[in-house]
C-alpha positions as CSV (number, residue, x, y, z in Angstrom):
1,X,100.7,52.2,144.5
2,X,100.9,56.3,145.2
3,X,103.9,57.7,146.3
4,X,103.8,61.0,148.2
5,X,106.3,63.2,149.9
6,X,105.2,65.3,152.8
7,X,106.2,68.4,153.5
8,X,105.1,71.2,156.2
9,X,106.6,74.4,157.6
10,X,108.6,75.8,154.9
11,X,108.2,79.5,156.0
12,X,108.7,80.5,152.1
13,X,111.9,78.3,152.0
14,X,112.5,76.1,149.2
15,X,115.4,73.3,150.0
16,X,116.6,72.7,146.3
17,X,117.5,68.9,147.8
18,X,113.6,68.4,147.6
19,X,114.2,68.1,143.8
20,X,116.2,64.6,144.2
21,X,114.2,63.1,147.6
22,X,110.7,64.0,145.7
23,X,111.7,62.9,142.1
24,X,110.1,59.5,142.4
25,X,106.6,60.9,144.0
26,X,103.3,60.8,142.2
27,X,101.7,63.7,144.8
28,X,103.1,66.6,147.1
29,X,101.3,67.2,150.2
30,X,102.3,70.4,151.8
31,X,100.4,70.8,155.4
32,X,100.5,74.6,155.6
33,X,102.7,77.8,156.6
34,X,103.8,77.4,153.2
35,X,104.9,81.3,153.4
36,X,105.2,82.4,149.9
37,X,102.9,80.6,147.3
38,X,106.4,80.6,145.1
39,X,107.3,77.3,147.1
40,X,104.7,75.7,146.1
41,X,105.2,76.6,142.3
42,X,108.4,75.1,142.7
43,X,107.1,72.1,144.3
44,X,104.8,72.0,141.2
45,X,108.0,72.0,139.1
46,X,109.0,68.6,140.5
47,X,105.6,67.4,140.2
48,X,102.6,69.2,139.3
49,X,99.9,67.1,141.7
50,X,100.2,69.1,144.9
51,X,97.7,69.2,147.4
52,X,98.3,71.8,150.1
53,X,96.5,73.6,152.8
54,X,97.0,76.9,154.7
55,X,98.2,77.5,157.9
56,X,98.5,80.3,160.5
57,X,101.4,82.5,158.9
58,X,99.9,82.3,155.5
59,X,98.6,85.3,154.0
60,X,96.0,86.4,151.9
61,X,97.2,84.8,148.6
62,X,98.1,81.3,149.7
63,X,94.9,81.3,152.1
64,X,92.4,82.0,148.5
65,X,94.1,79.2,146.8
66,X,94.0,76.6,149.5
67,X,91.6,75.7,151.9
68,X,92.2,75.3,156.2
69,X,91.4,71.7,155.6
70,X,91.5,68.8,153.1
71,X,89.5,65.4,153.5
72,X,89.7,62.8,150.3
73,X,90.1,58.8,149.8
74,X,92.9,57.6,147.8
75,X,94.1,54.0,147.8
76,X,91.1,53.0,149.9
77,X,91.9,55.4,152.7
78,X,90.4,58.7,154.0
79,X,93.0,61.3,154.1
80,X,92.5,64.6,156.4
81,X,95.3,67.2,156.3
82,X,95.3,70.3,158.0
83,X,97.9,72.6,159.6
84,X,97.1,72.9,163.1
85,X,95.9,69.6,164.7
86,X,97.8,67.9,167.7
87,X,98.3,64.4,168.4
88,X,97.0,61.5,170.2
89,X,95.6,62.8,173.5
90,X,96.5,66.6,172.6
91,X,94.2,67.6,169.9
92,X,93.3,71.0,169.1
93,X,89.7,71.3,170.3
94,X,87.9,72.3,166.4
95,X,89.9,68.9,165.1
96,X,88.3,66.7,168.2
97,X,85.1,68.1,167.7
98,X,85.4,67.0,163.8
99,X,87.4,63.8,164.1
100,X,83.9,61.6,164.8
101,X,82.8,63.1,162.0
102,X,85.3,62.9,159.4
103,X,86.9,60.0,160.7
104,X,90.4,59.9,158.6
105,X,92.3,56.8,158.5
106,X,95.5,59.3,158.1
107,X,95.3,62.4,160.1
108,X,98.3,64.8,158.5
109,X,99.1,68.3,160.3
110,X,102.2,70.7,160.4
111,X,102.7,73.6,163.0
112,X,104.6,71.9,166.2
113,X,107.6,72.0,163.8
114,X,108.3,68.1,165.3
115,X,108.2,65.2,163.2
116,X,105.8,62.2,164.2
117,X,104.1,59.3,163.1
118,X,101.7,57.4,165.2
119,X,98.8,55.7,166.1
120,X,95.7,56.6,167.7
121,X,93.9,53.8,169.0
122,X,91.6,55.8,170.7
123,X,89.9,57.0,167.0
124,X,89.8,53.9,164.7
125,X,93.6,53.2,164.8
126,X,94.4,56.0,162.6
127,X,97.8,57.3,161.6
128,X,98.9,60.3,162.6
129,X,101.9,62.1,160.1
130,X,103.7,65.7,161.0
131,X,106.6,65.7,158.6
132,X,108.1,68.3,160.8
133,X,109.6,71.8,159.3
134,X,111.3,71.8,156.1
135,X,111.9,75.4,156.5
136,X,115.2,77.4,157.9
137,X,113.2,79.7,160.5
138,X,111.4,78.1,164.1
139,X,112.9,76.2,166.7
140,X,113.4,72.7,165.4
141,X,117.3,71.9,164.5
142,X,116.9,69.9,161.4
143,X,114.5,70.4,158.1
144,X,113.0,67.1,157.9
145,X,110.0,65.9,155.2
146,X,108.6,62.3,154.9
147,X,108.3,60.0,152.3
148,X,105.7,57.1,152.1
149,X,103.6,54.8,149.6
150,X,100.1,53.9,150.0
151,X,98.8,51.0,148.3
152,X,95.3,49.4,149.1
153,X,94.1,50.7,152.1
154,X,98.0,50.1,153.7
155,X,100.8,53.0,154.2
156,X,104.1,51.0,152.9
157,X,107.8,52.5,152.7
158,X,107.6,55.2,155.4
159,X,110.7,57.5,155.6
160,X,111.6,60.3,157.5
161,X,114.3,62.4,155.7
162,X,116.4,64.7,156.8
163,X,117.4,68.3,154.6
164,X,120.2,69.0,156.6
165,X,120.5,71.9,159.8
166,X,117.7,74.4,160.3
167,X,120.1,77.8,160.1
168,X,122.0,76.7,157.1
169,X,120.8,77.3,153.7
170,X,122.4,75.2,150.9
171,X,122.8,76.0,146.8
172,X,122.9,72.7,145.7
173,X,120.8,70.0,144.4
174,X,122.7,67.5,145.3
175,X,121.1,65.3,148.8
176,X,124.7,63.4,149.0
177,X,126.7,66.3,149.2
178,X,125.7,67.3,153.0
């Protein structure tokens, strides 16, 4: 079994309550507009597998040390992660013209700043993840990540997790305290 958190949209903001909800993971996957590459050292801190990909406000030093699109198999399952993809029915036209190709089990994208998981039974039943933002600047209201397993060929223990209000930045560690 591999347990990942999920992160997207941090915007160069760190939530130190990341260091207690990812404690347990064995990866990081962080689907773009990371904003500073120091987040992702930090995330590295907590646990040094992180996968991550760029997205639209990342600049030149994040975008040579990540790539605009990841596609590997782990646990039996074909993992594509990228930062600007859509959802069922509202895909961004490069990702539809790729998806027959690639055909992910797990599609995984960032951007829309809204967290969702579904299905797409229109490409093989895949699952769709957008963990949402994790970061304090966009529109959403909360900072929210996810948290899941995957164990042959099956995504087990899904959670959506909540880092507290957009605006607010906290200086603790502690995930109980809020």
């Amino acid at each position: 079994m591999l347990k990942i958190g999920l992160i997207s949209d941090t915007h160069g903001h760190f939530d130190p309550k990341l260091k207690a909800f990812f404690a347990d993971v064995d990866e990081i996957w962080h689907a773009g507009d990371i904003g500073n590459w120091s987040v992702i050292e930090k995330l590295k801190e907590i646990n040094p597998n992180v996968k991550s990909v760029f997205g639209n406000i990342d600049g030149h030093e994040i975008r040579i040390q990540t790539k605009e699109h990841l596609i590997w198999e782990v646990e039996g399952l074909k993992i594509w992660m990228t930062h600007i993809g859509g959802y069922p029915g509202h895909y961004t036209a490069a990702v539809k013209a790729m998806m027959s190709e690639v055909k992910p089990d797990i599609f995984i994208c960032g951007h829309s700043h809204i967290l969702r998981v579904m299905r797409d039974e229109k490409f093989n039943n895949m699952i769709v993840m957008n963990p949402g933002a994790a970061g304090v600047h966009g529109w959403h209201k909360v900072k929210t990540v996810l948290r899941f397993s995957l164990e042959n060929k099956k995504v087990l223990h899904l959670e959506a997790v909540e880092l507290g209000q957009r605006g607010k930045i906290e200086n603790t560690e502690d995930p109980n305290e809020y």
